[in-house]
C-alpha positions in Angstrom: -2.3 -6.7 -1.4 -4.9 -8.9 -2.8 -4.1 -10.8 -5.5 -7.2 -13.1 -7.0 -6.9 -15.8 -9.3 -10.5 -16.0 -11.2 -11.4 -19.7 -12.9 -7.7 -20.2 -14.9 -6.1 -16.7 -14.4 -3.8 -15.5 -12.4 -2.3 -11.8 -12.5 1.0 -11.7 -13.8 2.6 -8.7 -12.0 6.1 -7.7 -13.7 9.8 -6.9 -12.2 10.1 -4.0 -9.7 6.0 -3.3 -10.0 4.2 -2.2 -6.9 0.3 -3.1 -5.8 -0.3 -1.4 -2.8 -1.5 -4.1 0.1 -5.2 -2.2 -0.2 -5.6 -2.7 -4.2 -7.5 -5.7 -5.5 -6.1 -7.5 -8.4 -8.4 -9.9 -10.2 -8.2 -12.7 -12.9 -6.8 -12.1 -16.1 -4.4 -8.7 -15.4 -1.1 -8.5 -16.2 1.1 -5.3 -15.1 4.0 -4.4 -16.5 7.7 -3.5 -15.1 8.0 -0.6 -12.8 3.9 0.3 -12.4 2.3 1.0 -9.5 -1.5 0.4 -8.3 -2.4 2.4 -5.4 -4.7 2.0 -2.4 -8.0 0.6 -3.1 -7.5 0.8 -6.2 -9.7 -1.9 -8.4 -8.4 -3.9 -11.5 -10.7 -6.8 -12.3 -10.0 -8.8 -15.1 -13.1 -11.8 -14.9 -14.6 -11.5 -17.7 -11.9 -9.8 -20.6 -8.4 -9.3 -19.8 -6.7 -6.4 -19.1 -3.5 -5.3 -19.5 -1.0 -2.0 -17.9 2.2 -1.2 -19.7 4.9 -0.4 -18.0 6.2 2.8 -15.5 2.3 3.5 -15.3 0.5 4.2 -12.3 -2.9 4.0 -11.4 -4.0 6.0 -8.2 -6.1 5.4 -5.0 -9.3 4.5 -5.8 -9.5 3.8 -9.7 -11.9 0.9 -11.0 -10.6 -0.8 -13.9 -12.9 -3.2 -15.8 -14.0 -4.9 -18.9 -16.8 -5.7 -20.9 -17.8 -9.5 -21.5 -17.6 -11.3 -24.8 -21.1 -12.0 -26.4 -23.1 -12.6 -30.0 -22.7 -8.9 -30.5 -19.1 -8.4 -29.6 -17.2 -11.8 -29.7 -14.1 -10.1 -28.2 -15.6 -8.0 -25.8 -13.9 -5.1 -25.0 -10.3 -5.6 -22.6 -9.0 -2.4 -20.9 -5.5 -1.9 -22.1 -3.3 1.2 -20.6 0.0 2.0 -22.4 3.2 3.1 -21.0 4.5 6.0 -18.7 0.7 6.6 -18.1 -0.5 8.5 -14.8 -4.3 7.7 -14.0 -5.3 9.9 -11.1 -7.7 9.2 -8.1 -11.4 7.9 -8.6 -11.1 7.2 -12.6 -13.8 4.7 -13.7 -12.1 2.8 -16.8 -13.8 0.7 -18.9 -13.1 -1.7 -21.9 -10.7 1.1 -22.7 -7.6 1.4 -25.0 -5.1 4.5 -23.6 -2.1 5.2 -25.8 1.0 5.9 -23.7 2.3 9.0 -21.9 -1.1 9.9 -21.1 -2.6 11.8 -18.1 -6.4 10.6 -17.0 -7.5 13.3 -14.5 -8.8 12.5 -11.2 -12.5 11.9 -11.2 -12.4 11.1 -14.9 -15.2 8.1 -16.7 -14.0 6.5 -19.6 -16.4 4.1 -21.0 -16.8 1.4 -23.3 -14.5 1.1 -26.9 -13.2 4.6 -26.2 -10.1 4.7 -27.8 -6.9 7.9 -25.9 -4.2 8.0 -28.8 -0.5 9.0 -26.8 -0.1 11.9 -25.6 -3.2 12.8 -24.3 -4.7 14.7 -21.1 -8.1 14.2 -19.5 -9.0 16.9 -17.8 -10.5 16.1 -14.4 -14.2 14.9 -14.0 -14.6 14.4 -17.5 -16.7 12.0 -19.1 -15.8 10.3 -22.5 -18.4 8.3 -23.6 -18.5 5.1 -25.6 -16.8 4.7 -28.6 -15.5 8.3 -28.7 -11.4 8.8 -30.1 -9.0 11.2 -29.0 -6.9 12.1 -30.8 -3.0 12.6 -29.8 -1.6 16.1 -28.4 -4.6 17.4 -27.1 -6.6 18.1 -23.6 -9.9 16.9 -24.0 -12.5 18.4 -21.0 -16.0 18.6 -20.3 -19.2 16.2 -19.5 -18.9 14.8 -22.4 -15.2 15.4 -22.8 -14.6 17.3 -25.5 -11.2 18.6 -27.6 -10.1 21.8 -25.9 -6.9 22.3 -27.1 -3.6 21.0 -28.0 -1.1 20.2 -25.3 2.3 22.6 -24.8 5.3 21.4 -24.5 5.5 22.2 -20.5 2.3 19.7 -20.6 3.7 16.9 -22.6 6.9 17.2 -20.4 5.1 17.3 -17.1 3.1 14.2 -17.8 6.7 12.4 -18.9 7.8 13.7 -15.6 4.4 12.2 -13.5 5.4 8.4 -14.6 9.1 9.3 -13.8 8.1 10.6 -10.3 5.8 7.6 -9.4 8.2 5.3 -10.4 10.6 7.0 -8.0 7.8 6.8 -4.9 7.1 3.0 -5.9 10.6 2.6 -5.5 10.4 4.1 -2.4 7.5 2.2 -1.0 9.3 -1.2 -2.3 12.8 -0.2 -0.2 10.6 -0.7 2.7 8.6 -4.2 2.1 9.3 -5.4 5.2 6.3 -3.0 6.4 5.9 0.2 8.0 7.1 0.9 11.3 4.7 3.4 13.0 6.8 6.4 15.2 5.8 6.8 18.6 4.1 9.9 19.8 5.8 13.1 20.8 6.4 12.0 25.4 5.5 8.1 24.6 8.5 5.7 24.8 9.2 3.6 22.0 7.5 -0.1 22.0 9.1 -3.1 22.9 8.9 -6.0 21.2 
């Protein structure tokens, strides 16, 4: 994994969290107990901070970022993701704030000072654009994402049950730190070290 300090700041990664070796983790990010960031997945926190909750996993390639402090905005805009959140392949975050036991679908853009309350799904490839609010217990879908529906109660379950099941592979991936050990082909004889 790559793990980047930036001027004074270091990520602060929490107990039993996972960064897979392929994810870049930069500056100012801290991730909470029992997350996950996935291959080539992007967090990079120079120029705002940004912050993951904990049992939240963000997917293979996901770009988090943040917006820089300036006359206009003195605190710039930080991307903060809640707890028990699943944010699926390809999401482009950022200077986001995302409630927990949310689902961001794959594909999905989230841009600046858009605010996901809990309990909310993205549907995939949307697009919320700046400064838009959603509001909790709904899907939103659409270029640009609009409220569909609200969420059923096999919805809300399932997205409890994504964080519970990526914490479970995380788990898995840390039992085996010490690397993976390829198998050799079907007829080729085992190597010897």
């Amino acid at each position: 994994m790559s793990i980047t300090r930036y001027l004074d700041f270091t990520p602060a990664i929490g107990p039993r969290a996972f960064v897979h070796e392929s994810a870049q983790v930069i500056g100012e990010v801290r991730i909470g107990a029992d997350s996950s960031i996935w291959c080539n997945a992007v967090l990079r926190g120079d120029v705002n901070h940004i912050h993951v909750g904990r049992r939240t996993n963000i997917q293979d390639f996901t770009i988090g970022h943040v917006s820089h402090r300036n006359e206009n905005n003195p605190n710039g805009t930080p991307l903060v993701i809640g707890d028990d959140v699943t944010i699926g392949h390809a999401v482009i975050l950022h200077g986001v704030t995302i409630g927990n036991e949310c689902l961001i679908g794959m594909g999905s853009v989230l841009m600046d000072d858009v605010i996901v309350a809990d309990r909310v799904m993205v549907g995939a490839g949307s697009l919320v654009p700046p400064g838009k609010v959603l509001e909790s217990g709904f899907l939103y879908l659409g270029r640009p994402a609009r409220q569909a529906r609200p969420l059923s109660a096999e919805e809300l379950a399932h997205m409890r049950y994504l964080a519970e099941h990526y914490v479970r592979l995380k788990d898995n991936y840390l039992a085996q730190e010490a690397g993976p050990v390829a198998a050799p082909m079907a007829g080729e004889p085992p190597h010897a070290d």
